[in-house]
N, C-alpha and C positions, 0 to 999 in steps of 0.2 A: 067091089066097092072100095072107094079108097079112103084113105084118114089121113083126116087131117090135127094134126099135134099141136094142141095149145099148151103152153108152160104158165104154172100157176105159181106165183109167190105171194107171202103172207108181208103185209106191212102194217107193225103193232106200233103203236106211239102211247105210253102212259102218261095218265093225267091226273095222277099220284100226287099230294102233296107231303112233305114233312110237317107234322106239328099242325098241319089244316091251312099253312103258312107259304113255304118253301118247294118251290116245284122240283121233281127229282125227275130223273130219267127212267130210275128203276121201279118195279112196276110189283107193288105191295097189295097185299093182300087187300080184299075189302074196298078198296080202292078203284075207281074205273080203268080202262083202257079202250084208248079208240083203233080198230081193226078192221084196213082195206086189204083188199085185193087185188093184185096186179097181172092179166092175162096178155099174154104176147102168142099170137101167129109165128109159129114158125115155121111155116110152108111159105115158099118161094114166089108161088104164083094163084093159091086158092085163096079167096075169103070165106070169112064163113057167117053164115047169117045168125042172128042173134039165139040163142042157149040158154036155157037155165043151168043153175049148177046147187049145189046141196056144200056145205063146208060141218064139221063138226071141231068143237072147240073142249079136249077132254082135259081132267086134270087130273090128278094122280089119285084121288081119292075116287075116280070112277067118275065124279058129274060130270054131265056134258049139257052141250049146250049146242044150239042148232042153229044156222045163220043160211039161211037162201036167198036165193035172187034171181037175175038174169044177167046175160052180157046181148049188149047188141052188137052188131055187125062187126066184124076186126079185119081190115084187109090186110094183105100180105106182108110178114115182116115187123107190123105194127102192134103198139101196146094199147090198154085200154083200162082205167083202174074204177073199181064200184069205191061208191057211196064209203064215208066210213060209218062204221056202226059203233054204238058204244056200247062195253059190255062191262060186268062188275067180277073181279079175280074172287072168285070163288074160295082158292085156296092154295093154301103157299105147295114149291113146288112147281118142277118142270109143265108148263102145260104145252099141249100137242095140238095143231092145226091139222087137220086130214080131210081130204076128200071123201063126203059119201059113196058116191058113185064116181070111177074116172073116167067110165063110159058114157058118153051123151048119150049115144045115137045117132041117127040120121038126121042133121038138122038142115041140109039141101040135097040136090040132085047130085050137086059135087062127089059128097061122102060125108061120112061119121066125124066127130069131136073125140078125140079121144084127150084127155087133162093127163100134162106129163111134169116130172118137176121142171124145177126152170135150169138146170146143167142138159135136160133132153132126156132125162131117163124114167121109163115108165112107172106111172103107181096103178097100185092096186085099191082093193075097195081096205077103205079106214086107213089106208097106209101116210103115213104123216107125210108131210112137206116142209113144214115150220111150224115155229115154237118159241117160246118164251118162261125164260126165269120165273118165277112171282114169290116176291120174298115174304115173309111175315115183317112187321112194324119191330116187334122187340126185335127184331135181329137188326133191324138198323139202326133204333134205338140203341141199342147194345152197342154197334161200333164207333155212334157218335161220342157216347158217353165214353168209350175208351181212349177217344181220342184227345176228349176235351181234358181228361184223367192226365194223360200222357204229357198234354201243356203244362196243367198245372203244377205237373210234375216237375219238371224241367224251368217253367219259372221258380220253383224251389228251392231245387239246387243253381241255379244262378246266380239267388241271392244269398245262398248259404257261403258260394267260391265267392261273393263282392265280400263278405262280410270278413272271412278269412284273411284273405288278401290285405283288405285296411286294417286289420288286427296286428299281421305280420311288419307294417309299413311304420305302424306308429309306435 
Protein backbone atom coordinates (compact mmCIF):
# COMPACT_ATOMS: atom_id res chain seq x y z
CA UNK A 1 0.00 0.00 0.00
CA UNK A 2 1.31 3.20 -0.75
CA UNK A 3 1.28 6.87 1.22
CA UNK A 4 0.63 9.48 0.32
CA UNK A 5 2.25 12.70 2.43
CA UNK A 6 0.16 15.58 3.28
CA UNK A 7 2.13 18.55 5.06
CA UNK A 8 0.18 20.23 7.73
CA UNK A 9 0.69 23.86 8.91
CA UNK A 10 -0.98 25.85 11.72
CA UNK A 11 -2.23 29.57 10.75
CA UNK A 12 -3.03 31.67 14.03
CA UNK A 13 -4.18 35.26 13.62
CA UNK A 14 -5.14 37.04 17.15
CA UNK A 15 -7.93 39.14 17.60
CA UNK A 16 -6.65 40.63 20.76
CA UNK A 17 -7.35 44.06 21.55
CA UNK A 18 -5.36 46.55 23.79
CA UNK A 19 -7.46 48.34 26.34
CA UNK A 20 -10.76 46.59 24.39
CA UNK A 21 -9.50 49.53 21.92
CA UNK A 22 -6.26 48.74 19.93
CA UNK A 23 -5.88 45.80 17.82
CA UNK A 24 -2.36 44.04 18.45
CA UNK A 25 -0.68 41.17 16.76
CA UNK A 26 0.16 39.60 19.90
CA UNK A 27 -2.08 37.02 21.18
CA UNK A 28 -3.02 37.58 25.09
CA UNK A 29 -4.50 35.71 27.40
CA UNK A 30 -8.38 35.58 27.65
CA UNK A 31 -8.51 37.04 24.43
CA UNK A 32 -9.70 35.06 21.10
CA UNK A 33 -7.63 33.90 18.29
CA UNK A 34 -8.80 32.65 14.92
CA UNK A 35 -6.87 29.25 13.70
CA UNK A 36 -6.73 27.58 10.20
CA UNK A 37 -5.16 25.07 8.76
CA UNK A 38 -3.21 24.57 5.73
CA UNK A 39 -2.88 21.02 4.05
CA UNK A 40 -0.60 20.68 0.92
CA UNK A 41 -0.09 17.21 -1.28
CA UNK A 42 3.08 16.52 -1.72
CA UNK A 43 2.95 13.66 -4.04
CA UNK A 44 3.63 14.26 -7.53
CA UNK A 45 1.01 12.45 -9.08
CA UNK A 46 -1.70 10.91 -6.41
CA UNK A 47 -4.72 12.89 -5.08
CA UNK A 48 -6.26 12.02 -2.46
CA UNK A 49 -10.02 12.00 -1.59
CA UNK A 50 -11.35 13.87 1.23
CA UNK A 51 -10.07 12.87 5.21
CA UNK A 52 -10.92 13.76 8.46
CA UNK A 53 -8.28 14.88 10.71
CA UNK A 54 -8.34 15.47 14.74
CA UNK A 55 -5.91 18.70 15.78
CA UNK A 56 -5.25 19.29 19.62
CA UNK A 57 -4.55 22.87 20.87
CA UNK A 58 -2.42 22.23 24.41
CA UNK A 59 -1.17 24.90 26.68
CA UNK A 60 1.15 24.67 29.26
CA UNK A 61 -0.96 24.32 32.09
CA UNK A 62 -2.16 20.93 30.58
CA UNK A 63 -5.82 22.28 28.88
CA UNK A 64 -6.50 21.23 25.82
CA UNK A 65 -8.82 21.69 23.43
CA UNK A 66 -9.96 19.70 20.41
CA UNK A 67 -10.72 21.12 16.85
CA UNK A 68 -11.76 18.39 14.00
CA UNK A 69 -12.95 18.39 10.76
CA UNK A 70 -12.43 17.18 7.18
CA UNK A 71 -10.36 18.00 4.07
CA UNK A 72 -11.89 17.39 0.82
CA UNK A 73 -10.15 16.13 -2.16
CA UNK A 74 -6.37 17.80 -2.70
CA UNK A 75 -4.77 17.07 -5.99
CA UNK A 76 -1.35 16.76 -6.56
CA UNK A 77 1.07 19.34 -5.44
CA UNK A 78 -1.88 21.45 -4.30
CA UNK A 79 -2.96 23.38 -1.19
CA UNK A 80 -6.16 23.53 0.51
CA UNK A 81 -6.93 25.67 3.85
CA UNK A 82 -10.12 24.68 6.51
CA UNK A 83 -12.58 27.06 7.86
CA UNK A 84 -11.05 29.27 10.56
CA UNK A 85 -12.19 28.51 13.97
CA UNK A 86 -12.19 30.92 16.79
CA UNK A 87 -10.89 29.91 19.99
CA UNK A 88 -10.26 31.68 23.55
CA UNK A 89 -6.21 31.47 24.92
CA UNK A 90 -6.79 29.75 27.82
CA UNK A 91 -3.60 30.75 29.23
CA UNK A 92 -0.49 32.65 28.93
CA UNK A 93 2.41 30.54 27.73
CA UNK A 94 3.77 28.59 24.94
CA UNK A 95 0.81 26.93 23.28
CA UNK A 96 1.23 23.72 21.09
CA UNK A 97 -0.73 22.74 17.91
CA UNK A 98 -0.32 18.78 17.35
CA UNK A 99 -1.91 16.13 15.43
CA UNK A 100 -4.19 13.53 17.14
CA UNK A 101 -3.65 10.90 14.94
CA UNK A 102 -0.87 11.47 11.84
CA UNK A 103 -2.16 8.31 10.51
CA UNK A 104 -5.38 8.64 8.43
CA UNK A 105 -5.64 5.50 6.94
CA UNK A 106 -6.88 4.27 3.88
CA UNK A 107 -8.89 6.85 2.40
CA UNK A 108 -8.72 5.52 -1.55
CA UNK A 109 -7.61 2.61 -3.47
CA UNK A 110 -4.54 4.71 -4.05
CA UNK A 111 -3.14 4.38 -0.33
CA UNK A 112 -3.10 5.82 3.11
CA UNK A 113 -2.76 9.75 4.38
CA UNK A 114 -0.09 9.83 6.32
CA UNK A 115 0.10 14.10 8.05
CA UNK A 116 3.74 15.13 7.85
CA UNK A 117 5.20 18.62 8.95
CA UNK A 118 5.18 20.99 6.21
CA UNK A 119 9.56 20.93 5.81
CA UNK A 120 8.43 16.79 4.88
CA UNK A 121 9.36 15.39 8.03
CA UNK A 122 7.15 12.78 9.88
CA UNK A 123 4.93 13.29 13.05
CA UNK A 124 3.91 11.22 15.34
CA UNK A 125 0.79 10.77 17.45
CA UNK A 126 0.48 14.41 19.74
CA UNK A 127 3.77 15.48 18.24
CA UNK A 128 3.50 19.37 17.76
CA UNK A 129 3.73 21.13 14.36
CA UNK A 130 3.02 24.78 15.42
CA UNK A 131 2.51 27.01 18.02
CA UNK A 132 2.11 30.16 19.47
CA UNK A 133 3.29 32.82 22.16
CA UNK A 134 0.06 33.84 24.37
CA UNK A 135 1.10 36.57 26.69
CA UNK A 136 -0.86 37.70 29.89
CA UNK A 137 -2.31 41.51 29.70
CA UNK A 138 -0.07 42.88 32.73
CA UNK A 139 2.81 41.82 30.82
CA UNK A 140 1.92 44.08 28.17
CA UNK A 141 0.46 46.42 30.18
CA UNK A 142 3.76 46.45 31.88
CA UNK A 143 5.86 47.21 28.82
CA UNK A 144 3.43 49.91 27.65
CA UNK A 145 3.67 51.56 30.87
CA UNK A 146 7.47 51.54 30.71
CA UNK A 147 7.54 52.91 27.87
CA UNK A 148 5.29 55.62 28.23
CA UNK A 149 7.67 56.07 31.74
CA UNK A 150 10.75 56.16 29.50
CA UNK A 151 9.00 59.32 27.39
CA UNK A 152 8.25 61.07 30.17
CA UNK A 153 11.25 60.73 31.22
CA UNK A 154 13.22 62.06 28.76
CA UNK A 155 10.73 64.86 28.11
CA UNK A 156 12.18 65.80 31.65
CA UNK A 157 15.29 66.02 31.07
CA UNK A 158 14.91 68.07 27.93
CA UNK A 159 13.37 70.58 29.63
CA UNK A 160 15.70 70.40 32.53
CA UNK A 161 19.04 70.76 29.56
CA UNK A 162 16.47 74.00 27.83
CA UNK A 163 16.22 75.46 31.10
CA UNK A 164 20.14 75.14 31.96
CA UNK A 165 21.14 76.38 28.86
CA UNK A 166 18.96 79.78 29.04
CA UNK A 167 20.11 80.16 32.60
CA UNK A 168 23.92 79.83 31.30
CA UNK A 169 23.00 82.47 28.23
CA UNK A 170 21.44 85.06 30.21
Amino acid sequence: MAYILIAIRANSVSQARILGIFKTKRFLQGEKFSFSLIFRNLDEKKSTQGFPFGIIIEYPTKQREYYGGSVSEIMPLQETTTEPQDFTALSEGYVLFSVLMPKIGKVSEIGEVDLVQWSGLPLRNEMAFGGENIEAKRDVYTLYGFLVTAISFFILVLEKIYWLIKSLFN
